[in-house]
Wavefront OBJ file of the C-alpha trace (Angstrom):
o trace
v 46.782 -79.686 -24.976
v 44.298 -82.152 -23.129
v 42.914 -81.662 -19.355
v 41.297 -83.501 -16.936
v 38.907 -81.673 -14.560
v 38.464 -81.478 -10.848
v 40.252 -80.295 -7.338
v 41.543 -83.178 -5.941
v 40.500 -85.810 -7.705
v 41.764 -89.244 -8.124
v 42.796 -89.242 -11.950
v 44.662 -92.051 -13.976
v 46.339 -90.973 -17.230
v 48.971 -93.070 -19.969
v 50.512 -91.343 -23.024
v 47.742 -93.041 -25.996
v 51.140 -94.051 -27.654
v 51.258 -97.285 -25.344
v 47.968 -98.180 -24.180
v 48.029 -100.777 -21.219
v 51.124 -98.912 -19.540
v 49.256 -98.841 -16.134
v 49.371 -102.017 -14.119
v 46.135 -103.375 -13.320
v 45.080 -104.222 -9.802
v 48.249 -102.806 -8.110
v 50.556 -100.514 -7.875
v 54.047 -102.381 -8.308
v 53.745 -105.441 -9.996
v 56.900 -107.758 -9.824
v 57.369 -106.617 -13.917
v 55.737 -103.137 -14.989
v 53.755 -103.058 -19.009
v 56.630 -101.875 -21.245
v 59.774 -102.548 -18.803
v 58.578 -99.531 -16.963
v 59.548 -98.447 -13.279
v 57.220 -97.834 -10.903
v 57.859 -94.520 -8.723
v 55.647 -93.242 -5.675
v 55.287 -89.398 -5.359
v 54.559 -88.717 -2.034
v 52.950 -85.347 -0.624
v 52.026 -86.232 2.523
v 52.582 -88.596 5.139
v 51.554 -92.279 4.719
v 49.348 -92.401 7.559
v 47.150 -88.341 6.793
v 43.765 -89.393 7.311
v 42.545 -90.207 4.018
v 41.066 -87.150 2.922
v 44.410 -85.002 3.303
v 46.419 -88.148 1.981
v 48.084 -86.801 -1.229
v 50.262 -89.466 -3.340
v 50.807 -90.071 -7.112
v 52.111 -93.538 -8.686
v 54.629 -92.737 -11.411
v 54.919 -95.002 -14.511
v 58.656 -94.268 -15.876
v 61.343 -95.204 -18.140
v 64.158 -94.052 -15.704
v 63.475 -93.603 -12.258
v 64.266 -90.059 -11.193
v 66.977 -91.442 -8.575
v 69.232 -91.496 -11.618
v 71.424 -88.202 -11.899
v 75.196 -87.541 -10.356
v 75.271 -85.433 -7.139
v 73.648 -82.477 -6.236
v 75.958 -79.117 -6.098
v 75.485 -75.710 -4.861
v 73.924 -73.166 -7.262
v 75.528 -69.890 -6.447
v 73.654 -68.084 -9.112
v 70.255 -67.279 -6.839
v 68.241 -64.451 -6.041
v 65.889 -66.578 -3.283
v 66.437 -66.573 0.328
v 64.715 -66.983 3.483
v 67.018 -64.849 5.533
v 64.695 -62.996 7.141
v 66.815 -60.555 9.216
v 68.735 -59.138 6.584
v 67.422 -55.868 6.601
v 65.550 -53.890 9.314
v 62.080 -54.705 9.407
v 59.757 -51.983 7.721
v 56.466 -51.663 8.974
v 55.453 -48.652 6.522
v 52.646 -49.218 3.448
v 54.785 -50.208 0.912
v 54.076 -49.891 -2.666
v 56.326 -51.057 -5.852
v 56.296 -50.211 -9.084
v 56.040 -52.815 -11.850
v 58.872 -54.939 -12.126
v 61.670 -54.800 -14.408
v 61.830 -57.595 -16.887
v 65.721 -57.667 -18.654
v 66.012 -57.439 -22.137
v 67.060 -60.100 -24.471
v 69.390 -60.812 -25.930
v 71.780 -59.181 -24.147
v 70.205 -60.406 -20.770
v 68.935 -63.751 -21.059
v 67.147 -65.017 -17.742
v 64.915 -68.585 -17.667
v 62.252 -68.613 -14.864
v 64.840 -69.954 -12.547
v 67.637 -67.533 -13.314
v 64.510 -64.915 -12.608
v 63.391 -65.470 -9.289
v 63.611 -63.105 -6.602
v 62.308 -63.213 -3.216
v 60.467 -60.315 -2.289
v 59.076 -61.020 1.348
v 58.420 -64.046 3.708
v 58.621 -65.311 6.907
v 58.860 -69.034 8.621
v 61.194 -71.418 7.961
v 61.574 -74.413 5.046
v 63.041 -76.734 7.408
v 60.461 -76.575 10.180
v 57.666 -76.933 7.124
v 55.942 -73.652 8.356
v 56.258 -70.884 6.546
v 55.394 -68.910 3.193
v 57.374 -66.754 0.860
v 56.221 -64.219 -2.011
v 58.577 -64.319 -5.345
v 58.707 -62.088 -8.643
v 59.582 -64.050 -11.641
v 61.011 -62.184 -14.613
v 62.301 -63.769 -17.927
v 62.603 -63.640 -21.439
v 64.012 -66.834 -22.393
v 62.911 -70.494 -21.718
v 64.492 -73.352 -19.298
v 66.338 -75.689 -22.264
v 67.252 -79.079 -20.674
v 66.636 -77.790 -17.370
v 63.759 -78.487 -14.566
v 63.337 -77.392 -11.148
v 61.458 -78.833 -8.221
v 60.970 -77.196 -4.662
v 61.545 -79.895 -1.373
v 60.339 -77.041 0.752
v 56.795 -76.606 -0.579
v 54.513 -75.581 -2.838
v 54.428 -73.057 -5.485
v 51.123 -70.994 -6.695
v 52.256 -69.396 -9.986
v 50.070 -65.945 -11.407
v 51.139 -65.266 -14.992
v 51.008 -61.060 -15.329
v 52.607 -60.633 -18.435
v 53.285 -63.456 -21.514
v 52.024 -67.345 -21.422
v 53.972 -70.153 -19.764
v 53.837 -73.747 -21.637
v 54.766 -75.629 -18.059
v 56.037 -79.419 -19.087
v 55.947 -81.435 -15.600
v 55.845 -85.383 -15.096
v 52.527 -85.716 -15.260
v 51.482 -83.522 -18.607
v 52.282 -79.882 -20.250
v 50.251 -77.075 -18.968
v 49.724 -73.763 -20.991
v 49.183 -71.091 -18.105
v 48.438 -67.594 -19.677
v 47.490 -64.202 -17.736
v 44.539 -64.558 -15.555
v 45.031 -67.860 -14.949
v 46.642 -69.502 -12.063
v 48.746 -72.803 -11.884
v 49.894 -75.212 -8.621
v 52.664 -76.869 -9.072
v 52.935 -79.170 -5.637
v 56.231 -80.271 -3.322
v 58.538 -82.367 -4.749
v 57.340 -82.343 -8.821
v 59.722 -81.509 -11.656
v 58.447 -79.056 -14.005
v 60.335 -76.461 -16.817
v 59.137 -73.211 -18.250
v 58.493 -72.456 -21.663
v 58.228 -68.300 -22.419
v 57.244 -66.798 -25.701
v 59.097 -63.035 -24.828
v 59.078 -61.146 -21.691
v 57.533 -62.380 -18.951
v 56.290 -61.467 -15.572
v 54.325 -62.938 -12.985
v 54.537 -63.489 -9.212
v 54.793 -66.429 -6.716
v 53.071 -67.491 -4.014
v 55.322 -70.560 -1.881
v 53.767 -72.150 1.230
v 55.687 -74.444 3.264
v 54.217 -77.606 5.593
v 51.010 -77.113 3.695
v 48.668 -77.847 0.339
v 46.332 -75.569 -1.074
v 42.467 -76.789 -1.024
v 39.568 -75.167 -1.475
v 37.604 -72.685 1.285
v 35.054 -74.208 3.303
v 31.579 -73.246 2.083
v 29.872 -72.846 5.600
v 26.367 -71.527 4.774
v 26.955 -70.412 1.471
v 25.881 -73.724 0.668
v 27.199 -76.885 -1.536
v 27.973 -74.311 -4.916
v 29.926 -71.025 -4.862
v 33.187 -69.451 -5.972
v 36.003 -71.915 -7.217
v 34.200 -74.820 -8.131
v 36.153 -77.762 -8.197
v 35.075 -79.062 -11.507
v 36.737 -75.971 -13.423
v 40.359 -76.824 -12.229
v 42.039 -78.648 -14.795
v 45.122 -81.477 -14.885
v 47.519 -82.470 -17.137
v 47.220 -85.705 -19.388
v 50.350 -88.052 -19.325
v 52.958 -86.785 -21.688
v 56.456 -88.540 -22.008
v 59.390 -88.205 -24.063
v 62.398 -90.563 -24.420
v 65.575 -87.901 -25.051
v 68.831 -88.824 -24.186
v 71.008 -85.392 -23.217
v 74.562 -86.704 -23.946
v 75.381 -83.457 -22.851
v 73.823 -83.453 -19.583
v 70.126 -82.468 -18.250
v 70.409 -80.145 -15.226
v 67.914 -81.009 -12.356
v 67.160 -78.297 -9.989
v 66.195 -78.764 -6.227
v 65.200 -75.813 -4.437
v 66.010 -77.554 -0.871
v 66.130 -75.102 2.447
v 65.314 -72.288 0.887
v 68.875 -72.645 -1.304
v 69.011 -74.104 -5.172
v 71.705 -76.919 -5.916
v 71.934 -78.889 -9.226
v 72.583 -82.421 -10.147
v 72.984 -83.576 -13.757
v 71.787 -86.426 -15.321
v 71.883 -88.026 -19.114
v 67.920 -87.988 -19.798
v 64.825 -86.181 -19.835
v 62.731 -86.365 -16.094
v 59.921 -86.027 -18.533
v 59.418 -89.615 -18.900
v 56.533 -90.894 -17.791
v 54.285 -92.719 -19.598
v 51.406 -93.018 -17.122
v 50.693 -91.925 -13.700
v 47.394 -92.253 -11.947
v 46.208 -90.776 -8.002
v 45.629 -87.451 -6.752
v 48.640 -85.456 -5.547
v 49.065 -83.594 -9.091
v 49.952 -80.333 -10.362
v 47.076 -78.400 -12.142
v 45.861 -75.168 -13.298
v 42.121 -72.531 -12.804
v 41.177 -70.102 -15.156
v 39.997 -66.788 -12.565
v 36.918 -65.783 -14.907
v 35.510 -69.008 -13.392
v 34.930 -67.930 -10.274
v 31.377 -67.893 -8.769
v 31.390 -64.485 -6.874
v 29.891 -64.142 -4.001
v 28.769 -60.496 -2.993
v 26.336 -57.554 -0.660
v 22.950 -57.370 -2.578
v 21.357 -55.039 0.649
v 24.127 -52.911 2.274
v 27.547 -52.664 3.623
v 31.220 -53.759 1.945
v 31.392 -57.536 2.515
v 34.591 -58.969 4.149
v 37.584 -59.683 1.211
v 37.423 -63.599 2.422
v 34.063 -63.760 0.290
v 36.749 -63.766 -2.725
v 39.278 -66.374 -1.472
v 40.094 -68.736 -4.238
v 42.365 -71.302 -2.567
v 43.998 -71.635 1.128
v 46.744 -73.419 3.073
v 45.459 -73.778 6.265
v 47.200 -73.824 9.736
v 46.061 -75.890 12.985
v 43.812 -73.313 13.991
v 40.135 -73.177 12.529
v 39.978 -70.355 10.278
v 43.549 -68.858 10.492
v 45.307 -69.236 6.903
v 48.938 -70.270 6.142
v 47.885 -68.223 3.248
v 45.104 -67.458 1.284
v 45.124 -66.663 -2.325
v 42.278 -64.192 -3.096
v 40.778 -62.584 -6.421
v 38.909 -59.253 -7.249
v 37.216 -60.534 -10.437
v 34.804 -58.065 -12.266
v 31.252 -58.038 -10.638
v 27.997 -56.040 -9.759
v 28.461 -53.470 -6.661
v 24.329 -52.995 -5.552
v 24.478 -51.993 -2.182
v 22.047 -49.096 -1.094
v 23.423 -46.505 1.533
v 26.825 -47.728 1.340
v 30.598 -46.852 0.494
v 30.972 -49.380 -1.656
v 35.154 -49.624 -2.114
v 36.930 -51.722 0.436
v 36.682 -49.780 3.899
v 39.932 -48.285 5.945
v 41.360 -51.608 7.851
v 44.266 -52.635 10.272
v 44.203 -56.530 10.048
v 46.017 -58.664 12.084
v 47.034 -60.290 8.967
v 49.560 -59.732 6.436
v 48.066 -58.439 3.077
v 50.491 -58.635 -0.560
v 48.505 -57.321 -3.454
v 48.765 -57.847 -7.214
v 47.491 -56.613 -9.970
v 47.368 -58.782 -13.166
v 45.343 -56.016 -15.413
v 43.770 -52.961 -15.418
v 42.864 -50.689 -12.275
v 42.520 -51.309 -8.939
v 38.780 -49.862 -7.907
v 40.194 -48.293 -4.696
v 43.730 -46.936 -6.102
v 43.163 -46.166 -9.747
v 46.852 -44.294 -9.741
v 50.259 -45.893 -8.888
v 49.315 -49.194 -8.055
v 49.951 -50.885 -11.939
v 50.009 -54.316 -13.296
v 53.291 -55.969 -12.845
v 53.847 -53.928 -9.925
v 52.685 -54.923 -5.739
v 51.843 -53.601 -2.824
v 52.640 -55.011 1.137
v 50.229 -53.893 3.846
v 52.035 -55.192 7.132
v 50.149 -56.471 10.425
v 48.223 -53.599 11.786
v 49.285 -51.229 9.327
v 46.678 -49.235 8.470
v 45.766 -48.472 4.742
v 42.430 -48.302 2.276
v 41.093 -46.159 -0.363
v 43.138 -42.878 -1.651
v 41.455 -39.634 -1.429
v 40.226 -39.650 -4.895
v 38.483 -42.757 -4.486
v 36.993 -41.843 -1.051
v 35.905 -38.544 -2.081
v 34.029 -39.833 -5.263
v 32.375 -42.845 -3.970
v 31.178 -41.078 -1.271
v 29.095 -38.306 -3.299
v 28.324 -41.527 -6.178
v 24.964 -41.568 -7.323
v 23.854 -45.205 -5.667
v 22.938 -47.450 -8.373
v 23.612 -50.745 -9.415
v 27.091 -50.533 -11.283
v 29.746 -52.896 -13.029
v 32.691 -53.455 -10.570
v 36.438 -54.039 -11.599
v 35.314 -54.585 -15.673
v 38.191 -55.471 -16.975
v 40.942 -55.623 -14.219
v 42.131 -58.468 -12.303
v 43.287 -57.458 -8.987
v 44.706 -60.727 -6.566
v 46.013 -60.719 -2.858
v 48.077 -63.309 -0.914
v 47.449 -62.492 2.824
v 48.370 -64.730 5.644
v 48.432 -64.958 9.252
v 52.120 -64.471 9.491
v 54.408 -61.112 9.791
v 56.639 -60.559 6.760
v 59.590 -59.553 6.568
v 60.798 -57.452 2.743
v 64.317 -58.608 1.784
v 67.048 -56.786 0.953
v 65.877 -57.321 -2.867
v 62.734 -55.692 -2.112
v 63.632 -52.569 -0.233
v 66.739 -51.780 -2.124
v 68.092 -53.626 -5.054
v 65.203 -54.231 -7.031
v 64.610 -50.200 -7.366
v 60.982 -50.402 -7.851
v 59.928 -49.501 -4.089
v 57.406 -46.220 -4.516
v 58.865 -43.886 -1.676
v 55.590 -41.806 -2.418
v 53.054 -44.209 -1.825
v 52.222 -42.453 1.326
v 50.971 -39.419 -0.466
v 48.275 -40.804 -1.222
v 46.603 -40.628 1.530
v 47.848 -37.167 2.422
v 44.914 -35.171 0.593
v 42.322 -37.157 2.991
v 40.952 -33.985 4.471
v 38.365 -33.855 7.882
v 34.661 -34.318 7.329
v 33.349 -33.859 10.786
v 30.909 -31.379 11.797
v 29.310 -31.583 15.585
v 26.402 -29.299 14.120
v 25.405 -31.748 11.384
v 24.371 -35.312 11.845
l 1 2 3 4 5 6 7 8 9 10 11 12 13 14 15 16 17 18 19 20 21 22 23 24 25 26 27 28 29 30 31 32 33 34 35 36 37 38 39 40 41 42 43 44 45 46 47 48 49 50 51 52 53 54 55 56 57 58 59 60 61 62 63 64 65 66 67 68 69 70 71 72 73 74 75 76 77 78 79 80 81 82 83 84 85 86 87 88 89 90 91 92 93 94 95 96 97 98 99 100 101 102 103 104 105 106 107 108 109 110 111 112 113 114 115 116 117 118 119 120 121 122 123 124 125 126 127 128 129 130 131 132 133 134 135 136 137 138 139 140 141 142 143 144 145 146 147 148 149 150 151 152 153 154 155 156 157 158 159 160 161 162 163 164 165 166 167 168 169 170 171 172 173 174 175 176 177 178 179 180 181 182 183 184 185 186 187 188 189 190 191 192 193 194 195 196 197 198 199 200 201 202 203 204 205 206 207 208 209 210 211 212 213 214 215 216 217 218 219 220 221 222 223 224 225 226 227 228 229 230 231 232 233 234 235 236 237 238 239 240 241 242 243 244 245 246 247 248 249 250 251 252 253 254 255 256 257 258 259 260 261 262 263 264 265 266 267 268 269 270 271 272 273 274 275 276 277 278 279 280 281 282 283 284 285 286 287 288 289 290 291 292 293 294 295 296 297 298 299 300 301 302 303 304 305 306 307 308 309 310 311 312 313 314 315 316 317 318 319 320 321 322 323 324 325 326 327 328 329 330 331 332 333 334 335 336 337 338 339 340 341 342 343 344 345 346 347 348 349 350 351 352 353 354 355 356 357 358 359 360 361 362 363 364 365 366 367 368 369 370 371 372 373 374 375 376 377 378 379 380 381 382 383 384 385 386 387 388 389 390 391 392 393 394 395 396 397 398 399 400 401 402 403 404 405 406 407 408 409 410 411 412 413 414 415 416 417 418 419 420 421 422 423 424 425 426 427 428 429 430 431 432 433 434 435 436
């Protein structure tokens, strides 16, 4: 598989099998190279300032307005019914999800998604959603593509060969993939599989602002990659099933040939994937526990500076130096929502319980932080410069709006940790007026 690198960029890409297959000096010439038609991708409006003006120019051998109409798909574990259960403001923990056994339970990456929180609304393009994926076979002449928004995919468990429009991605564990509004893509799996979901509606992922880190510093834009053109001529006399995930609801529509037909594409709204050992971490080198924003990766921003749609952050392996300090993430009530992950190894402030595969939900203003293990022993640590997270890869997805768990989360799934409590319950009282 062959890349192209950089966030945002404008690329241009043809499948080496017919060279000359993009037009030259426009965009939809009366007669395309190679009886191609031309297709616009659109993921934004036409008039978005140019910076945040996202669109893609699709060379293809079919355009994709050729498939019979769409139907319901009653087979779906997403929603964004919101009021289906009673909220639950409680620290919630889960335990790592199931994934079904094959063959007796075969389940694609479609067939596998469940919602597990949200909140907003699809049709009023604000809004985000969190979904598990669990499968253990791949999508065969099938494809899916969202209308609502956007999905950030985080591979826990087995590698995903992604084929979209523009190219074939091979996502594996500690890597991350984008797949943007509107673009077909399927899901190849190699056994069972696990990962989790981040959707954002009304919004695109970019890159933090800098501010006085500087011009260099955490994801740098150069190490996200894109797909090369990649097309395939297949008839499916027996029908290709297109997926649209529209209003929060999945309906199908069949069709006689592979969406995977385009034999060059150039601009810059694109799928495209970043590998999380990458990452340029920023950290305390005198004193104190830094703010977890110091670690954000990507974010969908809202209108107001410096309040996230959603922000995906990492806890990537690093040096922990600071003198006179408790150096694990402090006790916090945020006015934000906070979903954690965990795609390996331990968690440094909740070695127990919180495993990979599994989650965790800290609501708005719910308090939470370390367990009492991990605040009794880093507060009598010897103080010296020491390897952080070695090994682990620890994510969150927190945003500025109020989840709400479905139905799925609390109760059907049967993964929710009714204990997680406990573990602060050992946290015993320190204070003595005779000792400063």
């Amino acid at each position: 598989l062959q890349y192209m690198s950089g966030f945002g960029n404008e690329h241009i890409s043809e499948d080496p099998r017919c060279p000359g297959a993009l037009p030259e000096g426009q965009n939809n010439p009366q007669v395309c190279p190679y009886g191609l038609y031309a297709e616009q991708l659109s993921g934004s409006a036409f008039t978005c300032p140019r910076p945040t003006n996202k669109r893609s120019w699709l060379y293809r051998i079919l355009p994709s307005v050729c498939h019979k109409p769409f139907k319901p798909l009653k087979e779906s574990h997403l929603t964004h019914d919101w009021d289906e259960i009673e909220p639950d403001p409680n620290q919630l923990r889960w335990k790592p999800f199931e994934i079904p056994k094959a063959p007796q339970n075969k389940m694609d990456f479609v067939s596998g998604l469940h919602t597990l929180c949200g909140a907003g609304e699809p049709r009023g393009r604000n809004g985000i959603a969190i979904h598990i994926f669990v499968c253990n076979t791949s999508m065969i002449n099938r494809c899916l593509y969202n209308s609502d928004g956007d999905f950030l995919i985080v591979p826990q468990q087995g590698k995903l060969l992604i084929t979209t429009e523009f190219g074939k991605m091979l996502v594996e564990p500690n890597e991350i993939c984008v797949i943007q509004q509107g673009m077909r893509f399927s899901v190849e799996v190699f056994g069972e599989t696990r990962g989790y979901i981040l959707e954002v509606y009304g919004a695109h992922f970019e890159l933090p602002d800098l501010g006085p880190i500087g011009a260099n510093g955490l994801a740098n834009p150069r190490d996200f990659l894109v797909p090369v053109a990649w097309y395939e001529d297949r008839q499916v006399p027996g029908g290709y099933t297109v997926i649209s995930k529209y209003q929060g609801k999945l309906f199908t529509a069949q069709q006689d040939y592979s969406p995977y037909n385009v034999v060059a594409w150039h601009g810059n709204y694109t799928p495209y994937k970043y590998h999380l050992e990458k990452f340029m971490v920023i950290n305390a080198v005198a004193f104190d526990h830094a703010d977890p924003s110091i670690f954000t990766v990507l974010t969908a921003k809202t209108t107001r500076a410096g309040v996230a749609l959603a922000d995906f952050v990492i806890f990537p392996p690093r040096w922990g130096v600071a003198n006179n300090t408790f150096r694990p993430p402090y006790y916090h009530r945020n006015c934000m929502s906070e979903f954690m992950g965990l795609i390996k190894g331990h968690y440094e402030a909740k070695e127990e319980g919180f495993q990979p595969g599994g989650g965790s939900l800290h609501s708005m203003m719910t308090p939470h932080g370390p367990d009492a293990d991990c605040f009794e022993k880093a507060s009598k640590a010897k103080l010296e410069p020491e390897r952080v997270a070695d090994g682990t890869m620890a994510f969150m997805f927190e945003s500025s709006l109020s989840l709400a768990v479905t139905k799925w989360g609390l109760q059907t799934s049967n993964r929710l940790d009714k204990n997680y409590y406990k573990c602060w319950e050992p946290l015993k009282s320190h204070f003595n007026p005779k000792c400063k």
